[in-house]
Structure formats: C-alpha cells, structure tokens
SEDOZA-835785 format. One line per field, with one value per residue (C-alpha): residue number from 1; residue in three letters; y, x, z. Coordinates in steps of 0.5 Angstrom, whole numbers, plus 2048, in hexadecimal, padded with zeros to 3 digits. Example, Ala and Ser with C-alpha at 12.3 -4.5 7.8 and 13.67 -1.06 7.14 Angstrom:
<recs>
num <- [1_2]
residu <- [ALA_SER]
c2 <- [7F7_7FE]
c1 <- [819_81B]
c3 <- [810_80E]
</recs>
This chain:
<recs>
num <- [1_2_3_4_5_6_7_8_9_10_11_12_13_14_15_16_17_18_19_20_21_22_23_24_25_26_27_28_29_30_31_32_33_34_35_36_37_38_39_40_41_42_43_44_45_46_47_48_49_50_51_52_53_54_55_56_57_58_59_60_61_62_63_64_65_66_67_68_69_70_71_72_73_74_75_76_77_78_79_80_81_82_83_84_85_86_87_88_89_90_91_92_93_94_95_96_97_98_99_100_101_102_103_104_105_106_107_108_109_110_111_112_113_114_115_116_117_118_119_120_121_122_123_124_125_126_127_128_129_130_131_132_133_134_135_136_137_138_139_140_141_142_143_144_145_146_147_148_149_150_151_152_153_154_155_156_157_158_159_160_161_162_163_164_165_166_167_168_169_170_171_172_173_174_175_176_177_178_179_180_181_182_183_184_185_186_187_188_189_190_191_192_193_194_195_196_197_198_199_200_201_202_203_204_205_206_207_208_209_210_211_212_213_214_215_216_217_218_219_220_221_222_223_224_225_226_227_228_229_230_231_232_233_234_235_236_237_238_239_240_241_242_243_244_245_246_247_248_249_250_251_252_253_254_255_256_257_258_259_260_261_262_263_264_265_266_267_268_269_270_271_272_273_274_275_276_277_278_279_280_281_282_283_284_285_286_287_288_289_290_291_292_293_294_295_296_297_298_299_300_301_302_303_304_305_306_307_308_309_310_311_312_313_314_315_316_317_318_319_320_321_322_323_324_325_326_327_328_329_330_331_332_333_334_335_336_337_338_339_340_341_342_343_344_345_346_347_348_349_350_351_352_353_354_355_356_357_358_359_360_361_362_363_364]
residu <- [UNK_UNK_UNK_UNK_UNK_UNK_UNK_UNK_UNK_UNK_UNK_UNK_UNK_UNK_UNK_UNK_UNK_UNK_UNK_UNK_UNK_UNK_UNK_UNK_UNK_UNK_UNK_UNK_UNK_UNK_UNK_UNK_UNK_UNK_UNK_UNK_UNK_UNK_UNK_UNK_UNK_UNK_UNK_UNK_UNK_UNK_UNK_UNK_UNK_UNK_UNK_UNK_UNK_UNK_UNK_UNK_UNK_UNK_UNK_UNK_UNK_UNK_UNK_UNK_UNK_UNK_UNK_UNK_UNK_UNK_UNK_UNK_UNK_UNK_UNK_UNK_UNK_UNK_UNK_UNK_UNK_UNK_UNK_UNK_UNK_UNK_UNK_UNK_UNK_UNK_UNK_UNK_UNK_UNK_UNK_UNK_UNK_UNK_UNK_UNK_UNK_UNK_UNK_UNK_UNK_UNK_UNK_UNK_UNK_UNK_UNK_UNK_UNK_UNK_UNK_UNK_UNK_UNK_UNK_UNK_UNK_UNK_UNK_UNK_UNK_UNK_UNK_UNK_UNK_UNK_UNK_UNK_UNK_UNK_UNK_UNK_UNK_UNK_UNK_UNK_UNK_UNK_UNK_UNK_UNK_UNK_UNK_UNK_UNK_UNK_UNK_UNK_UNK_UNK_UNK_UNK_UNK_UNK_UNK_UNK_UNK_UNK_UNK_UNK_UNK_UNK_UNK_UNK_UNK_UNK_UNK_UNK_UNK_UNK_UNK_UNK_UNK_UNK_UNK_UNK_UNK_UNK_UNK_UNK_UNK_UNK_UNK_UNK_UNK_UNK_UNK_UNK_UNK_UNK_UNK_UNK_UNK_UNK_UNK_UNK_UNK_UNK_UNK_UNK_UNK_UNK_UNK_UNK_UNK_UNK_UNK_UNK_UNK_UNK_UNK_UNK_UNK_UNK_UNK_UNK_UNK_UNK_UNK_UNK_UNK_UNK_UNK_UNK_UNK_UNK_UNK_UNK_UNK_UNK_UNK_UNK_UNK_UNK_UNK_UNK_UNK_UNK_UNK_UNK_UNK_UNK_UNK_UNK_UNK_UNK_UNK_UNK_UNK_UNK_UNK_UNK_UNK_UNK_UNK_UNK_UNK_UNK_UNK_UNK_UNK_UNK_UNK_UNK_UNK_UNK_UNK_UNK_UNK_UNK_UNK_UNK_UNK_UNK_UNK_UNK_UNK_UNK_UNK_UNK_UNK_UNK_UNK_UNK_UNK_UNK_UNK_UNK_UNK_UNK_UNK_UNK_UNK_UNK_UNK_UNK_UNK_UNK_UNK_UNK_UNK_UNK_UNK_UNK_UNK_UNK_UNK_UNK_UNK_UNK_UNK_UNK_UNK_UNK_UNK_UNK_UNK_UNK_UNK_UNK_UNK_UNK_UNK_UNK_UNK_UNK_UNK_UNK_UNK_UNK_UNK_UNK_UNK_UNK_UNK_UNK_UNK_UNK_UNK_UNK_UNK_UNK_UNK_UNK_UNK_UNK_UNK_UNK_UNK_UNK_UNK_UNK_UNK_UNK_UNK_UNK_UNK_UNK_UNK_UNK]
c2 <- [953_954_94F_94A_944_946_941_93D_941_948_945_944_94B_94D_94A_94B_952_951_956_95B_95A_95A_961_963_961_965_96B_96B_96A_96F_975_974_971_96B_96F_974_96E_96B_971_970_971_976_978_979_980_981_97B_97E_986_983_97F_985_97F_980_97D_979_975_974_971_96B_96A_969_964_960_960_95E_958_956_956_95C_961_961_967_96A_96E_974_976_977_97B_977_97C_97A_973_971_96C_968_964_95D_95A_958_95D_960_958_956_95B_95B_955_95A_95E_95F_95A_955_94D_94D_952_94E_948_94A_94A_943_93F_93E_940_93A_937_93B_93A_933_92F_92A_927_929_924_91E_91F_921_928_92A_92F_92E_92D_933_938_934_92F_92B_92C_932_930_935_93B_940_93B_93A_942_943_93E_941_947_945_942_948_94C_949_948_94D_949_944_948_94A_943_942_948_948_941_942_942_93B_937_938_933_932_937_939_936_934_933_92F_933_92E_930_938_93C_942_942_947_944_942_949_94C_946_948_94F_94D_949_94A_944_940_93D_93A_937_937_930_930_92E_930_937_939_93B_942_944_943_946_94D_94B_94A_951_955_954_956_94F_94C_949_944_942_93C_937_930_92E_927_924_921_91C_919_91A_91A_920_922_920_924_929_92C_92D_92C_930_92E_935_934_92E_928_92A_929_922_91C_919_914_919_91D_917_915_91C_91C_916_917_91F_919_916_91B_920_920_91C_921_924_928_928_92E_92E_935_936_938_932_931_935_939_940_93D_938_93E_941_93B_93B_93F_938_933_936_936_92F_92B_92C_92A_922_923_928_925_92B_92A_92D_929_929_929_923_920_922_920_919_919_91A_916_911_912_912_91A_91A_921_923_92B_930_937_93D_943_945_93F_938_936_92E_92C_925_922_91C_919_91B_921_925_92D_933_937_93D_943_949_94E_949_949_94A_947_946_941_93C_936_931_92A_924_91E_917_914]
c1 <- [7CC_7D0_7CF_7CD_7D0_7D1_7CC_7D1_7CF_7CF_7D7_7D9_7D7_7DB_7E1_7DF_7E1_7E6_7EB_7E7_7E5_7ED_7EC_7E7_7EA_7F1_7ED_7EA_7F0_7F4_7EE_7ED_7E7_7E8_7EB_7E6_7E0_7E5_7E4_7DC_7D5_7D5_7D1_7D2_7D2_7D7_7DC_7DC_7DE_7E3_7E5_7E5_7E1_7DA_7D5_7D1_7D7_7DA_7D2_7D4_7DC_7D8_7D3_7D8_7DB_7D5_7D4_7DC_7D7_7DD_7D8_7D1_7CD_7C6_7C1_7BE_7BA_7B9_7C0_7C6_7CB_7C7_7C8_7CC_7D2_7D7_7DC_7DB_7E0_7E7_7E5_7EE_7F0_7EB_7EE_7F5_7F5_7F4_7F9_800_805_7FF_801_7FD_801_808_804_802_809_809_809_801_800_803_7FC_7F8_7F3_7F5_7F3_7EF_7F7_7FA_7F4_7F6_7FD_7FF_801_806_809_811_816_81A_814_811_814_812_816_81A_81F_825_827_823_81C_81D_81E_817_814_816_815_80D_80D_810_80C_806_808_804_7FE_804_808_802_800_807_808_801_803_80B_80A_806_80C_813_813_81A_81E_822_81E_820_81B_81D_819_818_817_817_819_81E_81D_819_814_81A_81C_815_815_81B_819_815_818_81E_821_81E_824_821_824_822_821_821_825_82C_82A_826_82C_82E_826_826_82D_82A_825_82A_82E_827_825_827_826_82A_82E_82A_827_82B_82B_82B_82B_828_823_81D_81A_821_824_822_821_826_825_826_820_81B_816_815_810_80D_80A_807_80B_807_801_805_807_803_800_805_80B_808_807_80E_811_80D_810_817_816_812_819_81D_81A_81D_818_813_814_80F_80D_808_805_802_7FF_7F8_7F4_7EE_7E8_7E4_7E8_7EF_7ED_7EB_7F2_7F5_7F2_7F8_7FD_7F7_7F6_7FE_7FF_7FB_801_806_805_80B_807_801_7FF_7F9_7F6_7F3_7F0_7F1_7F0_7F4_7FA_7F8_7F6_7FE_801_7FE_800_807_807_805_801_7FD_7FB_7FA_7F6_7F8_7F4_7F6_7F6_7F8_7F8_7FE_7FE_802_805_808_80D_80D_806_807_801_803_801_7FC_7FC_7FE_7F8_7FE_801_7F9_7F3_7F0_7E9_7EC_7EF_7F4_7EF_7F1_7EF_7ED_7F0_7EB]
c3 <- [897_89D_8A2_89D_899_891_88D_888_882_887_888_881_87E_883_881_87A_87B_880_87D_87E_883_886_881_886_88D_88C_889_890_893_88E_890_897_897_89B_8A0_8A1_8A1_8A7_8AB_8AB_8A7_8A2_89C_895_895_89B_897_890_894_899_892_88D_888_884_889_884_882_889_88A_885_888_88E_88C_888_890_892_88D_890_897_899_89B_89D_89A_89D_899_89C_896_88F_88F_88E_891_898_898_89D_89D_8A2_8A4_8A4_8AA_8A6_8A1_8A1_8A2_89B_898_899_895_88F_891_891_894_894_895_88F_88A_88E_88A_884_882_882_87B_87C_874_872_875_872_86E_86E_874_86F_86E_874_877_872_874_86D_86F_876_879_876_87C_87B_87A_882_885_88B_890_88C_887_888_88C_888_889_890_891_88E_892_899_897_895_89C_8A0_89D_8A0_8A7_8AB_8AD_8B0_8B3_8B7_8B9_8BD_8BF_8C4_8C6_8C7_8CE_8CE_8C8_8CA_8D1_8D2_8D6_8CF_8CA_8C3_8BD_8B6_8B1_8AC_8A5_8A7_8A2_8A2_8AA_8AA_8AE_8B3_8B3_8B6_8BA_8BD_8BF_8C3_8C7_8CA_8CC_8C5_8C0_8B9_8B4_8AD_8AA_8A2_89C_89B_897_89C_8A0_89D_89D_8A5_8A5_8A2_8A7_8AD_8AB_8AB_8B1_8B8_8BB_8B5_8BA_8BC_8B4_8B3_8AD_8AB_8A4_8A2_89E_8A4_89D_89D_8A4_8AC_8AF_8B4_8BC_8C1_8C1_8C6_8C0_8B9_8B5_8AE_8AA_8A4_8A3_8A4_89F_899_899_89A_8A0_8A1_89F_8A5_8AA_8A8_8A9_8B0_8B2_8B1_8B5_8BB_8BA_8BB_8C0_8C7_8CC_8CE_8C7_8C4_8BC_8BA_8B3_8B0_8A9_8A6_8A8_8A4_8A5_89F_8A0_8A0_899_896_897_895_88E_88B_88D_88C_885_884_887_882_87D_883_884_88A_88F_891_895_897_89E_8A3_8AA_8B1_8B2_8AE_8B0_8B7_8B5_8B1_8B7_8BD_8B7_8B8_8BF_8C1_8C6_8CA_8C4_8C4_8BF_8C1_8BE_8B9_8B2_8B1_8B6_8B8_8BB_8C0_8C2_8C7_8C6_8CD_8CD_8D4_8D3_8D1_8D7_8D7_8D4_8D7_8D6_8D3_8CD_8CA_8CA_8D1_8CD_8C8_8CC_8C9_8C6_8C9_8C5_8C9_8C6_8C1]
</recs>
C-alpha cells in the first residue's frame, strides 16, 4: 500500500481505529521496533529474537504498521517469520508524532472535547468555543502563556530555514529585525545564535513581556532580545528596522487584516527594508497537519487560520508596494520582500544548499 494513495473507504478505516493505531505506533517506539527497522531490512524472525516477542504476534504489529504505509514487507514464502520488512523514508519522523513530547500530544490539551461529538451545532453556530476555555488572541496571561508554548514548541522546521539563509537576510552592517507577533522570543534567540551582529526585538501584546524575559535570561545572546509591547490590530508597528519578520502569524486573520498588517510593516521598514514571511504554505502534507487547528477552530469565529499558497502571499505584497519578491527553500519556505525593490545577493554555497537555489518570482 506504500507508495500509493489510500482510496476514501481504505482512509476512513484507518481513522476508524486510529486510537489503535497510535497503540501500535508507541508500541513500536516503546519496544525498539522502529529503531531496529531504521537501521535496515530485517525479517520477522531476527525482529521478534532482537525483541524478546512472540514472532506470529510481531507478524500482525508489523501488518497494521504496514496498512499506516510505515513499513514495506516482502514475503519470501509460506513462513511468515521470513518475511522481510523495512522502512519507508520518514518513518522516525511519522512516528514521532505519536511519541512523547509530540505537537499533537501539546495539543490534545486544548478544550477540543467541548466539540466533540457536536460539530452539526458548532456549524449552525448554536455551540462555540467559550472565551475563557480559547480566546483569539489569548485573553489573559494564563492563555497567552499556553498559546506561546504550542507555538514554541513547533519551531524546529522554522528555525532550520533562517538559519540556512542568515547569511542571504541581515543586510545591514548591524542589523535589526521586528519580529512581529513572535512569541516568547524563542525564535529571535536562535536567531541570534547564529548571528553575531543580529539585534531582534519581540513584537507582541503587553503579557507577552515576561515570557520573552524568561527567554532573554535563559539565553547567552539574551543581551540582544529586546521587546516591544503593543497590539499591531490597533497601533502602527514601530520604525526604524532592517527587517520585520511575520511566522505563523498572517494565516490566522483575515486577508484584508493580513494586507493591512503588511502595509503598515511597507510603512515602517527602513528604505530598502526587508519583510520575510515564514509558515506552512498550503500543500496536502502541511494540511494534513493542520487538521488539529482546522477542527479546533470551527468553534472559534476570531481565528481564521487557514493556510494559504506562495502565491498568494506574493500577490499581498506586490499590492502594498514590496518589490523583488523572493522564495528561498527548507523545511518550510521563507519569502522575502524588498520595500525599495534592491534585489537580494546570490546565495553563498556555505549557507545552503547549492542544489536548491532561491526561487525568484518574476512580476505577473
């Protein structure tokens, strides 16, 4: 079934047991299981001695992994324990989602429940997430703090992408970069890591301030985390930076909240200033992981939270006067934007890979 596309029906008995299926998946993490497929082909029998397990049970464990598309098994007769299995590509990745310290797990504390069961009303708008369970943006110190833990908690992929190009972003001989919307400033701090001569400040709500602060005391470039409190729905965003950066910020408000949101950063960008948009553009993988907050959401009118495409994000900001628009590759895609339109250096072979070159959009 690897390598395939699940029919409708294949895909709704799948998720008809999917509480068993996560049973089967931490099972393979708790018994090494995954390990042991990572590190090459092995059959049946070698599995269940290196294991210390029944061999015609690990035989089923391994067909269920194979019916998630986690394994590819190969008979070589009519005895099971020859049967030989292996990893498909991504198979520590797709199983971490089941495993402890997941993103899925951070977000099954959320209030999901009061859903459950009821989305006919949710949709009729007779039933909604109550505002002190989920508001949007967080109501108080308590929901913010969890807020920016969930998004913190994700950062990984994000943190690879700026990191490959930090050589190609900070243009100015000391730059300073507006992290709009950024959190406890756990992004800025690894911004910083990796580049000496880079200043960021957070810009969030006023509650925000002693979550960057814990951040600012816990990091040995903490000197260089500043913060700006303010609410960008109401108020201008400060002048005077090199850079200002919107992560997973501008999908969960409505476009002309997001054009508006860009015009003022156009307005408030230094000439030659650069606005760099990173977050999970829409492709089917990405969507697929978005299903907790698109579930989630229906009962929370504030949050649109929808992903959207490259292009749209290019066609927002020629609209507001960025010019040189550019798509630089990684885990996950990071525009960048000009105001004054300068176009943006070649990429050095060192800051990434020299196969995957920065992708530039021609005017449409």
């Amino acid at each position: 079934m690897t390598g395939t596309t699940l029919s409708p029906r294949a895909l709704m008995s799948l998720l008809a047991n999917g509480a068993k299926a996560v049973d089967v998946v931490r099972t393979a993490l708790d018994l090494g299981l995954i390990d042991a497929l990572e590190e090459g082909e092995t059959c049946v029998a070698e599995l269940g001695a290196r294991l210390g397990v029944v061999p015609g049970r690990l035989y089923k464990l391994l067909d269920c992994l194979e019916s998630l598309g986690m394994v590819r098994g190969e008979a070589t007769g009519d005895d099971f324990a020859l049967t030989r299995y292996r990893a498909v590509p991504g198979l520590r990745e797709a199983a971490g989602v089941a495993g402890p310290g997941s993103l899925e797990l951070d977000r099954d504390r959320y209030p999901w429940r009061l859903l459950h069961g009821r989305l006919t009303d949710v949709l009729r708008g007779e039933t909604s997430i109550p505002e002190d369970d989920f508001a949007w943006p967080p109501k108080g110190p308590e929901q913010l703090a969890g807020f920016e833990r969930s998004m913190a908690a994700g950062l990984a992929p994000f943190v690879q992408t700026f990191a490959a190009h930090a050589a190609l972003l900070w243009n100015a001989p000391a730059p300073r970069l507006l992290d709009v919307g950024g959190g406890d400033g756990t992004l800025a701090a690894h911004l910083l890591a990796g580049s000496p001569g880079l200043r960021v400040d957070v810009y969030n709500l006023p509650e925000a301030e002693p979550l960057v602060g814990r951040t600012r005391c816990e990091s040995p470039h903490g000197h260089r985390l500043g913060f700006v409190g303010g609410d960008f729905l109401g108020e201008a965003l400060p002048a005077g930076y090199d850079a200002m950066s919107f992560v997973r910020v501008l999908h969960d408000w409505p476009v002309p909240t997001a054009g508006a949101l860009l015009r003022k950063a156009h307005d408030a960008l230094r000439p030659g200033g650069r606005i760099l948009i990173c977050e999970e553009f829409r492709t089917p993988e990405r969507l697929a992981a978005q299903f907790f907050w698109s579930y989630f959401l229906m009962g929370v009118d504030a949050c649109v939270s929808r992903l959207y495409d490259v292009e749209h994000y290019v066609r927002l900001l020629r609209r507001t006067g960025f010019g040189d628009v550019t798509v630089l590759p990684g885990p996950v895609e990071l525009i960048v934007a000009t105001k004054d339109a300068r176009p943006l250096e070649p990429v050095a072979e060192s800051t990434t890979n020299p196969s995957r070159r920065p992708h530039m959009l021609e005017e449409r």
